[in-house]
Backbone as a printed PyTorch tensor [residue, N CA C, xyz], in Angstrom:
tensor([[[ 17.2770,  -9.5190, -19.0900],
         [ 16.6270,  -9.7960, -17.8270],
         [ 15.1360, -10.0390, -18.0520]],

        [[ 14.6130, -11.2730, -17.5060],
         [ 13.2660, -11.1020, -17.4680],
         [ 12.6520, -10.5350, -16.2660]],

        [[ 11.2760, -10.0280, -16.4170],
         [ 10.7060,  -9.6270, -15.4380],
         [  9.5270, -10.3240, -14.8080]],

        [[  9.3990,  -9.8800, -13.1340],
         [  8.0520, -11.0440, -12.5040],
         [  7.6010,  -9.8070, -12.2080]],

        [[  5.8150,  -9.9180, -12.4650],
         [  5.3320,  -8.8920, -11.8500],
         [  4.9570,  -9.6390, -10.6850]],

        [[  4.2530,  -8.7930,  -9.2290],
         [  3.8010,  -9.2540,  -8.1200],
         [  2.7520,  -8.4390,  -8.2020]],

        [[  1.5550,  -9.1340,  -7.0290],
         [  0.5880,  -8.8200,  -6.6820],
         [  0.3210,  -8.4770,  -5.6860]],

        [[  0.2800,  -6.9310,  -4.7810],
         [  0.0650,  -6.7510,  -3.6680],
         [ -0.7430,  -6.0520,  -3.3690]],

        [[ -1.5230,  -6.8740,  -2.7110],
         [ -3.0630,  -6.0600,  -2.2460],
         [ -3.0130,  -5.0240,  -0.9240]],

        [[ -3.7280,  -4.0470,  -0.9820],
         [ -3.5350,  -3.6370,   0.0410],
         [ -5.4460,  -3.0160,   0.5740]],

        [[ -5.9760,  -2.9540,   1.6320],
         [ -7.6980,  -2.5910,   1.7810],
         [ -7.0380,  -1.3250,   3.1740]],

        [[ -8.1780,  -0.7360,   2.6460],
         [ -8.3550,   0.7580,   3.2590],
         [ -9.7340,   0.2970,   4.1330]],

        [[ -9.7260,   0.8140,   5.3170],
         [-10.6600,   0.6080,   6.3740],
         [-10.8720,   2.2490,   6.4940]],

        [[-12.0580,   1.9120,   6.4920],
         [-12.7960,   3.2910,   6.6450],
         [-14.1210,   3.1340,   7.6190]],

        [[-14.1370,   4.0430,   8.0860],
         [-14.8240,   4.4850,   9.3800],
         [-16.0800,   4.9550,   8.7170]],

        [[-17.5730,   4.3450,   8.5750],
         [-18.5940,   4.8980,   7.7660],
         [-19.0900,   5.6900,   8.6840]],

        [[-18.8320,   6.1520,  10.1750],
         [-19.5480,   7.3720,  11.0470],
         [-18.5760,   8.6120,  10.7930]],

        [[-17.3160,   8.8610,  10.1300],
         [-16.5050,   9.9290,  10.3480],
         [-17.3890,  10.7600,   8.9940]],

        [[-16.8170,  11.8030,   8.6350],
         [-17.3710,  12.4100,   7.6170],
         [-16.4180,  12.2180,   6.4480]],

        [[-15.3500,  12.0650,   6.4200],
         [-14.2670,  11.7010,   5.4730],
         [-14.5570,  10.1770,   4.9020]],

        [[-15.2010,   9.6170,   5.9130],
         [-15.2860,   7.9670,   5.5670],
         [-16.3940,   7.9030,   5.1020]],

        [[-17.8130,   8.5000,   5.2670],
         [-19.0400,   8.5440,   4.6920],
         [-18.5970,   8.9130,   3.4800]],

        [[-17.8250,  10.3860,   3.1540],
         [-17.9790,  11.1910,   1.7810],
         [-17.3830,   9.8450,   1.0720]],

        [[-16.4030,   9.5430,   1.3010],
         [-15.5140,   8.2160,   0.6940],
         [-16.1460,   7.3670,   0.0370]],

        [[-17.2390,   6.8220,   0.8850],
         [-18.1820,   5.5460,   0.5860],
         [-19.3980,   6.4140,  -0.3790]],

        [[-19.8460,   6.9440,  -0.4480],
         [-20.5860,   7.7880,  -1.1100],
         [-20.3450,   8.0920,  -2.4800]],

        [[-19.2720,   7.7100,  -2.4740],
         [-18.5350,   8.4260,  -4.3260],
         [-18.4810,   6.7550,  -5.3630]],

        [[-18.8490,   7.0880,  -6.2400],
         [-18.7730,   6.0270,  -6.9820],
         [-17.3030,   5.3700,  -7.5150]],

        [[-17.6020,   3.9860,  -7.4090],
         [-16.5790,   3.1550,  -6.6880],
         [-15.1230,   3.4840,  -7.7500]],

        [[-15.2910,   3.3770,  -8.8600],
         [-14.1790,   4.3820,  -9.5300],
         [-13.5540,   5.2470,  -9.4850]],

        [[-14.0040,   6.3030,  -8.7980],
         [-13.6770,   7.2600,  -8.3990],
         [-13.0410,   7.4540,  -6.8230]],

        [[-13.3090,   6.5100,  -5.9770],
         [-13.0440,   6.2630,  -4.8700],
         [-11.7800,   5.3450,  -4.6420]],

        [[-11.8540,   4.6130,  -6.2290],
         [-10.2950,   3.8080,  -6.1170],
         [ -9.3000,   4.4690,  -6.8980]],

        [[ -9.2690,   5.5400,  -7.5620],
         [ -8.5300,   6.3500,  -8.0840],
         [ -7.7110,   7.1080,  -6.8530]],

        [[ -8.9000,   7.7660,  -6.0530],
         [ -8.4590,   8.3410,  -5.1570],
         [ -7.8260,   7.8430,  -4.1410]],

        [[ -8.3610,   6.3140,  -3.4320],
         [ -7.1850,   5.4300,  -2.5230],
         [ -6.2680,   5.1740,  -3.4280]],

        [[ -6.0490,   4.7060,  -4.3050],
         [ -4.8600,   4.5790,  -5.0690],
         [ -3.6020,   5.9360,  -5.2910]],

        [[ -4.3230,   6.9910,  -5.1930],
         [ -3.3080,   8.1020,  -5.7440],
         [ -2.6800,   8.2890,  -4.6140]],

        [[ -3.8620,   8.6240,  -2.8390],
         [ -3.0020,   8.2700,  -1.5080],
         [ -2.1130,   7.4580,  -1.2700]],

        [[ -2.5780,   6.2690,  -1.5970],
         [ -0.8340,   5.2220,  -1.3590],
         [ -0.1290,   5.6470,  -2.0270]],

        [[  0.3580,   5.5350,  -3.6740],
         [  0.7930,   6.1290,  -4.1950],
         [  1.9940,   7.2430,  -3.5560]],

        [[  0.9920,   8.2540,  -3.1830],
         [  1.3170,   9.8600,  -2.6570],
         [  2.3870,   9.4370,  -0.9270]],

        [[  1.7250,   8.7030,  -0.5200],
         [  2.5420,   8.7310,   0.9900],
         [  3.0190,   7.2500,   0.6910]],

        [[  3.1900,   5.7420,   0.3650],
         [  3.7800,   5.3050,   0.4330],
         [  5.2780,   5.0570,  -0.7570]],

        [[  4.8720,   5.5360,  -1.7510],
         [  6.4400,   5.6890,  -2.1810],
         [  7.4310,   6.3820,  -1.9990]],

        [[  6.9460,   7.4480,  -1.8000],
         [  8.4930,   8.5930,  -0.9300],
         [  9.4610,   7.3330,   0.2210]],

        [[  8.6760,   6.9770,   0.6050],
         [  8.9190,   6.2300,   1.9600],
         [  9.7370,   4.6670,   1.4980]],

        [[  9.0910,   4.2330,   0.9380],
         [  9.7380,   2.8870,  -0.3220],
         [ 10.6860,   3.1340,  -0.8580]],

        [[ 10.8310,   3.6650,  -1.7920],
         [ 11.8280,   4.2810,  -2.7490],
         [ 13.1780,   3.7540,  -1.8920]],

        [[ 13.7270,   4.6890,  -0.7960],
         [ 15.0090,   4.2740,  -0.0530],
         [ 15.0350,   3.0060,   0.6210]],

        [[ 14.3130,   1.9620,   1.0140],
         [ 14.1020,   1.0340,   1.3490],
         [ 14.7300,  -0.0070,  -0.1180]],

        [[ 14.1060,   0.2870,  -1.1210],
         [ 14.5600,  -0.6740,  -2.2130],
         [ 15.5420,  -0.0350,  -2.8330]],

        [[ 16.0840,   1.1100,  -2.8130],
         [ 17.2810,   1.4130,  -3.0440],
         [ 18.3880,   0.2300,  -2.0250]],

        [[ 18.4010,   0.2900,  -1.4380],
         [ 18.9930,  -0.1890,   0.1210],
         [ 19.1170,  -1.8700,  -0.2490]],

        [[ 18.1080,  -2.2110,  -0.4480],
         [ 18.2420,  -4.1260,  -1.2940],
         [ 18.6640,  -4.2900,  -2.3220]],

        [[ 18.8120,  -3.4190,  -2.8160],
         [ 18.8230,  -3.2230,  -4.9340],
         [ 19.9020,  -3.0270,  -4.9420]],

        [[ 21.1450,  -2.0080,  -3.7290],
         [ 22.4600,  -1.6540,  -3.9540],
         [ 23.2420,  -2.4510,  -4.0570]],

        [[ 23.1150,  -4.1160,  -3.6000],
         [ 24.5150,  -5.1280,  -4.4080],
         [ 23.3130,  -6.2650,  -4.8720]],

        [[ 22.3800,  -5.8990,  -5.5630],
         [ 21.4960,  -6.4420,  -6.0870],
         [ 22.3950,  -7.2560,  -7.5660]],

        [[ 22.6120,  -8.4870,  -7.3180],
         [ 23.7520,  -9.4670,  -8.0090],
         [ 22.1520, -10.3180,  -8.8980]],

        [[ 21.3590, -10.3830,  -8.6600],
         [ 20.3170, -11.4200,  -9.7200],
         [ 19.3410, -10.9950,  -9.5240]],

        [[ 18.5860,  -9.8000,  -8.8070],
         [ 17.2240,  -9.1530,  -9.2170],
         [ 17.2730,  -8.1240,  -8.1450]],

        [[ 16.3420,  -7.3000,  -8.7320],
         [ 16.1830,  -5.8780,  -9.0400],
         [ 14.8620,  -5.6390,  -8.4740]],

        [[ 14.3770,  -5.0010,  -7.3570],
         [ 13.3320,  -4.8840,  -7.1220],
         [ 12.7740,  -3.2010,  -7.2570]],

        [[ 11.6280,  -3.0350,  -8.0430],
         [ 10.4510,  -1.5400,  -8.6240],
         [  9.6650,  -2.1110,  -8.0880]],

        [[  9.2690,  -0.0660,  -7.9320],
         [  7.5180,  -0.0330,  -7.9950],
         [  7.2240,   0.5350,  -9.1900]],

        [[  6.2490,  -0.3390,  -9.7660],
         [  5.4990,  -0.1750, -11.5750],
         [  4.5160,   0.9070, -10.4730]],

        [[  4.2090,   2.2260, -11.5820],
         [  3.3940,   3.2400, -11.5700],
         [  2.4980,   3.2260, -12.7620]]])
């Protein structure tokens, strides 16, 4: 089987008057995309996972992951 990777972007809107959204913007930008990254991560794959189970189950010519 070969494989396609995809590209899916996703932007975090943040509120620069809340205090969660200031501290956010405040942290150097590495460190701030580690941390949006580990949140999606954290709450959107639990949630995914059974969704592509669900397409993948008479999956006859491709196979759809999430690369971690």
């Amino acid at each position: 089987m070969k494989t396609i990777k995809h590209t899916l972007k996703l932007e975090t809107v943040l509120d620069e008057k809340s205090v969660v959204g200031s501290q956010l913007l405040a942290m150097p930008v590495p460190k701030r995309n580690a941390i949006l990254n580990e949140m999606v991560k954290d709450l959107l794959l639990p949630r995914l996972q059974p969704v592509l189970d669900e397409l993948n189950e008479n999956g006859s010519y491709a196979i759809l992951k999430v690369r971690q």
